[in-house]
C-alpha positions as CSV (number, residue, x, y, z in Angstrom):
1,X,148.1,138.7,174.2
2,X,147.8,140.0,170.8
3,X,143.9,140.2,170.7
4,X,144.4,142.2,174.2
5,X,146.8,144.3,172.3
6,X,144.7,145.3,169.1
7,X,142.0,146.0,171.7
8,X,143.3,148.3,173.2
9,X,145.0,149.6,170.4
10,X,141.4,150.4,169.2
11,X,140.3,151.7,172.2
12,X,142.9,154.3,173.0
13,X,143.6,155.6,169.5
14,X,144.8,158.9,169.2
15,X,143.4,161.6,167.6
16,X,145.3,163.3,164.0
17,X,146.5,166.3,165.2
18,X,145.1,169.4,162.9
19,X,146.4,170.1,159.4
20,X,145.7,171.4,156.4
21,X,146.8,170.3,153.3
22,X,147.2,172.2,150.1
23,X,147.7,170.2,146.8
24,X,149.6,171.8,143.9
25,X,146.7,173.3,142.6
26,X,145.3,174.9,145.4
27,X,142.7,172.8,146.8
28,X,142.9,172.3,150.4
29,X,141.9,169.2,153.0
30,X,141.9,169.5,156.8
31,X,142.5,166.1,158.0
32,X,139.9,166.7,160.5
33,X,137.0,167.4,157.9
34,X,137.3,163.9,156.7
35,X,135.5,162.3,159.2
36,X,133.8,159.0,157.6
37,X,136.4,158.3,155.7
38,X,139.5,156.0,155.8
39,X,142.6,158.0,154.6
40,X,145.6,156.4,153.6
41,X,148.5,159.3,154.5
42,X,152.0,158.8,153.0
43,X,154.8,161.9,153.3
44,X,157.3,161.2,150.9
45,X,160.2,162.7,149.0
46,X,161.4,162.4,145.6
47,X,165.0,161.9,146.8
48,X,164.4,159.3,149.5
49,X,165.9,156.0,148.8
50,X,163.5,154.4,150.9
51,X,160.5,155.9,149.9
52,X,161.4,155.2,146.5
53,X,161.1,151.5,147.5
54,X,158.0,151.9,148.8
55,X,156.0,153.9,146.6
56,X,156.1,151.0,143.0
57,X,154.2,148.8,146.9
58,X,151.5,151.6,147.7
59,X,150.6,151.7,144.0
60,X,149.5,148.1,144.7
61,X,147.4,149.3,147.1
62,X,146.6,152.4,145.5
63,X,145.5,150.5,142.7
64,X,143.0,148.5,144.7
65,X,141.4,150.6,147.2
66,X,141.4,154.2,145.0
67,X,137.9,153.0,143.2
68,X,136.3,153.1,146.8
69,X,134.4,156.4,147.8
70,X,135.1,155.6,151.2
71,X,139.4,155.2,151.4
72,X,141.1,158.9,150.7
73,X,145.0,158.6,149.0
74,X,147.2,161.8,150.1
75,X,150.5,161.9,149.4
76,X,152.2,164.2,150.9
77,X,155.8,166.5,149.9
78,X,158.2,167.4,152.5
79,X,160.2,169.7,150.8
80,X,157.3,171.6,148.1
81,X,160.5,173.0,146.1
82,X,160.8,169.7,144.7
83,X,157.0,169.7,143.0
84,X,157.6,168.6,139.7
85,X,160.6,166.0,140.6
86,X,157.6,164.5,142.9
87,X,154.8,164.3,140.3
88,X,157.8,162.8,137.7
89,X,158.6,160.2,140.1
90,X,154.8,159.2,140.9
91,X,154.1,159.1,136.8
92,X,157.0,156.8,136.6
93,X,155.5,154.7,138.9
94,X,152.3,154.4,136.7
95,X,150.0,156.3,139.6
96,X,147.1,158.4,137.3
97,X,145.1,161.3,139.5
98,X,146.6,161.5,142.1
99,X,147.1,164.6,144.2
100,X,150.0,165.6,145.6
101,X,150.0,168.2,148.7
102,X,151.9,169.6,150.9
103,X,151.7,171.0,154.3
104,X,149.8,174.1,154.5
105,X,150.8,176.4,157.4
106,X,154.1,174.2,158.7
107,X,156.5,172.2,157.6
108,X,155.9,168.6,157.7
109,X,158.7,167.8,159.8
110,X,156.4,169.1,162.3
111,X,154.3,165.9,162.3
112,X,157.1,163.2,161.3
113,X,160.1,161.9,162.6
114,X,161.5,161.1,158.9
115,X,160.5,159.6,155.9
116,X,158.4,157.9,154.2
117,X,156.0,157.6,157.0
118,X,152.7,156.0,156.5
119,X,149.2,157.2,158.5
120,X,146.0,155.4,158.1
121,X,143.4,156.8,160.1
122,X,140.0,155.7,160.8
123,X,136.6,157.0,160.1
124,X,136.8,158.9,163.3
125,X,139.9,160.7,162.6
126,X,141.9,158.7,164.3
127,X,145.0,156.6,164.2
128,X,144.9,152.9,163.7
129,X,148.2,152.5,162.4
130,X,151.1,154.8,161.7
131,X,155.3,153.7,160.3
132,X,158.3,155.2,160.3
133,X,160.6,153.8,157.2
134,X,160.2,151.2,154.9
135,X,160.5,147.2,155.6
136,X,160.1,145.3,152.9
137,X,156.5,143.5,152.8
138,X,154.8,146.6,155.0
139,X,152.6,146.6,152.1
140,X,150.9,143.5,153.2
141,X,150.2,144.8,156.4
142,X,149.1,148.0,155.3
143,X,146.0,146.4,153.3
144,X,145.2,144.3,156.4
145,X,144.9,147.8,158.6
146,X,143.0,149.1,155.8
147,X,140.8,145.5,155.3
148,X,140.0,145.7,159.2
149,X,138.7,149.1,158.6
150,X,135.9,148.7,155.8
């Protein structure tokens, strides 16, 4: 049952839907331009409890996937009033280069149901794997959706 399941998962993913993203200084990424690449999506908020317990996870991840030309890290502000309270929190967390961005042309409320909420989309620009929330261990499964992408 679960080899039927991540079958058809693969088969029927869905597409990202179209967005632009603007980082806070001005360069922009349309999700659908990235085809080719694996992009590891995370829209977060400097005053979620949650995603504060997720983020010190990601860096694991970040840590050792951001070398590869191939995996894309955006993070991703909800509320772009907030800027520099998000770049503090992601220096506290010891994450270096990283780009922050927010949603160009919307809010992105329009593509979540709350926060943080995790994307990691395939070369094709689609979804393999999408949460809602924070569990602790998610990370672990997170590196196996990215592993069975590469």
């Amino acid at each position: 049952l679960e080899k039927y399941i991540e079958t058809y998962r693969e088969e029927n993913r869905q597409p990202v839907p179209e967005l632009t993203l603007i980082s806070f200084d001005g360069n922009e990424i349309e999700l659908k331009k990235q085809k080719g690449k694996i992009l590891f999506v995370n829209f977060f908020s400097p005053n979620c409890g949650s995603c504060r317990h997720e983020l010190p996870k990601i860096k694991e991840i970040y840590d050792q996937y951001s070398s590869r030309q191939d995996i894309v890290f955006l993070f991703i502000l909800d509320k772009p009033k907030m800027r520099d309270d998000s770049i503090e929190l992601l220096d506290e967390y010891g994450y270096k280069d990283v780009s922050i961005f927010t949603v160009k042309s919307a809010s992105a409320w329009d593509y979540i149901k709350g926060e943080p909420t995790t994307w990691i989309i395939d070369r094709d620009g689609k979804f393999a794997y999408r949460h809602l929330g924070y569990k602790s261990g998610i990370e672990e499964i997170y590196k196996q959706e990215l592993n069975k992408l590469l």
